[in-house]
ChimeraX commands (.cxc) that place a marker at each C-alpha (Angstrom):
marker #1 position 19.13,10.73,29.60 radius 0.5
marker #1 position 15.31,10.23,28.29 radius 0.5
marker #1 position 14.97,9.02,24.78 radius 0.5
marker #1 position 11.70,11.12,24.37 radius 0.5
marker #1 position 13.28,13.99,25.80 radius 0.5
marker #1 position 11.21,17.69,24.49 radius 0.5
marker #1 position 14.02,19.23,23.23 radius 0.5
marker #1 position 15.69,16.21,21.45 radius 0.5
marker #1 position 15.32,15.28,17.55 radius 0.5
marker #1 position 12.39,13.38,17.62 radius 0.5
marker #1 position 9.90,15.84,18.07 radius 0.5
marker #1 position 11.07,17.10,15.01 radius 0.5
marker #1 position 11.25,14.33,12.83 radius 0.5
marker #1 position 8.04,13.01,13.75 radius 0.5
marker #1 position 6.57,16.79,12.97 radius 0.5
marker #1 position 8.41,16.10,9.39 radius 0.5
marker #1 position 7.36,12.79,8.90 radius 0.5
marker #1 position 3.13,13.34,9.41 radius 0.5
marker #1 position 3.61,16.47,7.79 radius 0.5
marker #1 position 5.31,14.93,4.64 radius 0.5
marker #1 position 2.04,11.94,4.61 radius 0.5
marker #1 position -0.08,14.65,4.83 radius 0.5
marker #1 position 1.02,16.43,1.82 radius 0.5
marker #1 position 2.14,13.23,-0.25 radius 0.5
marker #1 position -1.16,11.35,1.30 radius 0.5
marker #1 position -2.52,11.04,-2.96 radius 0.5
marker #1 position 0.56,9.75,-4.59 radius 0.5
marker #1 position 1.76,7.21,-1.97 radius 0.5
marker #1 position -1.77,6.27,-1.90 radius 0.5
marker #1 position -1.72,5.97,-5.68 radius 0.5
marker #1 position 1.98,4.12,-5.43 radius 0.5
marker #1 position 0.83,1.73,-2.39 radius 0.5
marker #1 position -2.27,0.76,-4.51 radius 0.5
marker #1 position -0.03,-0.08,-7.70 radius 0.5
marker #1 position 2.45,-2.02,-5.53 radius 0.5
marker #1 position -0.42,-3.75,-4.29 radius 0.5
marker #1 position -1.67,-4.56,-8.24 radius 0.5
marker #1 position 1.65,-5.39,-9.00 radius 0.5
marker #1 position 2.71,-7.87,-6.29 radius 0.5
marker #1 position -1.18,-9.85,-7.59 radius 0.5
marker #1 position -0.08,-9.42,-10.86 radius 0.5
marker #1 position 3.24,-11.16,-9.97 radius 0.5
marker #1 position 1.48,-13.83,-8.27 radius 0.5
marker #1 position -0.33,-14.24,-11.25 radius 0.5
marker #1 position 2.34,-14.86,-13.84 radius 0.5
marker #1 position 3.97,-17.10,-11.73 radius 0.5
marker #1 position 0.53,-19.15,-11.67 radius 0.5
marker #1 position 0.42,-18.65,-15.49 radius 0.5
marker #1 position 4.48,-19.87,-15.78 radius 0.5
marker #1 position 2.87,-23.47,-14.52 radius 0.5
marker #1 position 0.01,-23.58,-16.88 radius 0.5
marker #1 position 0.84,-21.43,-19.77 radius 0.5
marker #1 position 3.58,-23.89,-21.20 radius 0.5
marker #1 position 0.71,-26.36,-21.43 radius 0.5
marker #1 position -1.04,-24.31,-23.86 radius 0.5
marker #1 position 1.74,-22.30,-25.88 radius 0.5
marker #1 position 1.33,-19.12,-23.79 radius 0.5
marker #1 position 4.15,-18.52,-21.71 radius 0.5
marker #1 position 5.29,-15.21,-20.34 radius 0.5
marker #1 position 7.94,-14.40,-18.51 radius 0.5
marker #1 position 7.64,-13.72,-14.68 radius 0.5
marker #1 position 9.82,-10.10,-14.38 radius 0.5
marker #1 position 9.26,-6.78,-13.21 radius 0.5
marker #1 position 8.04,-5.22,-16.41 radius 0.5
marker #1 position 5.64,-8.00,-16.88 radius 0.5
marker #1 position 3.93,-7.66,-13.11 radius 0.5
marker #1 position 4.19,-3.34,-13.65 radius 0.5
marker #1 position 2.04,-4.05,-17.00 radius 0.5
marker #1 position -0.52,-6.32,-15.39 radius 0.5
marker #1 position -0.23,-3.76,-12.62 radius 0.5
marker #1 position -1.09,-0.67,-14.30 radius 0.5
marker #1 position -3.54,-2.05,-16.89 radius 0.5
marker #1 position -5.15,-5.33,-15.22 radius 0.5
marker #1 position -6.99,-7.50,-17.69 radius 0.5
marker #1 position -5.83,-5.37,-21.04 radius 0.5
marker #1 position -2.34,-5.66,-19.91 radius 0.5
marker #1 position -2.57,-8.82,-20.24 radius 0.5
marker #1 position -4.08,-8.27,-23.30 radius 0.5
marker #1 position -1.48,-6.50,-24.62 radius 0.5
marker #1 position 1.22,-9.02,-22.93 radius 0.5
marker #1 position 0.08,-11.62,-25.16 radius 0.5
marker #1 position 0.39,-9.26,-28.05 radius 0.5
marker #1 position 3.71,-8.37,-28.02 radius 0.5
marker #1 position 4.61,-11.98,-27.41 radius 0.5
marker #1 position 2.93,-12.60,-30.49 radius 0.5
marker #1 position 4.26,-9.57,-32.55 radius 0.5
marker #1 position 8.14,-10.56,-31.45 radius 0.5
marker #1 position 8.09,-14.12,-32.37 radius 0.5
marker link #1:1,2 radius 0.2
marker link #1:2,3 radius 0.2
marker link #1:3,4 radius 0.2
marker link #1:4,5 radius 0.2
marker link #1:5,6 radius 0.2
marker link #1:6,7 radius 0.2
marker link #1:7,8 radius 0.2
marker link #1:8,9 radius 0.2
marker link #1:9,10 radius 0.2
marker link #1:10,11 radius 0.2
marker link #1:11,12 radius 0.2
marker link #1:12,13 radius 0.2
marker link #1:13,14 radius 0.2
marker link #1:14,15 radius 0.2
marker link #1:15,16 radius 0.2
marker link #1:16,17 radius 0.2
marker link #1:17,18 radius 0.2
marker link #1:18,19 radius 0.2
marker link #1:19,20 radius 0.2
marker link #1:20,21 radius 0.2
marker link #1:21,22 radius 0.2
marker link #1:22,23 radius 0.2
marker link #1:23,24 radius 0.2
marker link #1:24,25 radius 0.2
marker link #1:25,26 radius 0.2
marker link #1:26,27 radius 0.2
marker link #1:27,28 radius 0.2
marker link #1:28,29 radius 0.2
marker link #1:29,30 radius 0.2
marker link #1:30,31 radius 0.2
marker link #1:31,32 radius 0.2
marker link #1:32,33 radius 0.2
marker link #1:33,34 radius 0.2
marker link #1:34,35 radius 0.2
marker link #1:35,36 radius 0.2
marker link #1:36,37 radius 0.2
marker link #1:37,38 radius 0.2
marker link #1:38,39 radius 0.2
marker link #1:39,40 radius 0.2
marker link #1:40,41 radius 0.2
marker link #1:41,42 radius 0.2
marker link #1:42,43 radius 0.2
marker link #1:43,44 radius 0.2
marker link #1:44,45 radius 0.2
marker link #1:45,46 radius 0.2
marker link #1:46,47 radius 0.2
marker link #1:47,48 radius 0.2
marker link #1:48,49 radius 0.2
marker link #1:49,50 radius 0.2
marker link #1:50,51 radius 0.2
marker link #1:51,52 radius 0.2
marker link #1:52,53 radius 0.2
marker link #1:53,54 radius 0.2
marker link #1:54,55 radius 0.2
marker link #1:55,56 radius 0.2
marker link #1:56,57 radius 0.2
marker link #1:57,58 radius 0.2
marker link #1:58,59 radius 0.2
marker link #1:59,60 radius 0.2
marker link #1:60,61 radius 0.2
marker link #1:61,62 radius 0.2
marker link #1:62,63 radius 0.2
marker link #1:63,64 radius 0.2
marker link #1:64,65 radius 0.2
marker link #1:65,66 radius 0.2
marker link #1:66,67 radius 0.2
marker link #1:67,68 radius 0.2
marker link #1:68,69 radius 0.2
marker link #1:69,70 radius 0.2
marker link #1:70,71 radius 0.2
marker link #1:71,72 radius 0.2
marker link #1:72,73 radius 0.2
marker link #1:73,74 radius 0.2
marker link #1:74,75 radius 0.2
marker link #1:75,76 radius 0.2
marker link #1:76,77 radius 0.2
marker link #1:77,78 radius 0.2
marker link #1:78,79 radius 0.2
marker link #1:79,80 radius 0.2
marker link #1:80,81 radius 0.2
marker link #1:81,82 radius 0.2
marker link #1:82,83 radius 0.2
marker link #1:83,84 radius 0.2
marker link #1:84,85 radius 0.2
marker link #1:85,86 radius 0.2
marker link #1:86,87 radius 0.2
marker link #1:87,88 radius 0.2
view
């Protein structure tokens, strides 16, 4: 029996599969892209985790934190800082 055979399965799920990139081709675009921002922005609060405590600025290294910094870049962190501030 042939893996690649014409009549098996996988004619059809690869038919499935480049027609479902073709139609979602924007949003996973749009998600890879924020994934991307996201795993820098993670990167980056881990960085700031070392040298923040120094100063008196420390934010926590989570998910929410690196989705904000993600989303929003340099405001985010902007606005990171704030509600630091604002909760203590």
């Amino acid at each position: 029996m042939h893996l690649f055979q014409p009549d098996g399965p996988w004619l059809t799920v690869l038919i499935f599969t480049l027609l479902f990139l073709v139609i979602f081709r924007r949003p996973l675009g749009w998600l890879m892209k924020l994934l991307a921002r996201s795993a820098l922005g993670l990167g980056f609060l881990a960085l700031w985790s070392q040298t923040g405590l120094a100063a008196g600025l420390a934010l926590g290294v989570n998910a929410f934190n690196a989705l904000t910094l993600g989303l929003l870049g340099l405001p985010g962190l902007g606005l990171l800082f704030l509600f630091r501030w604002v909760g203590t």
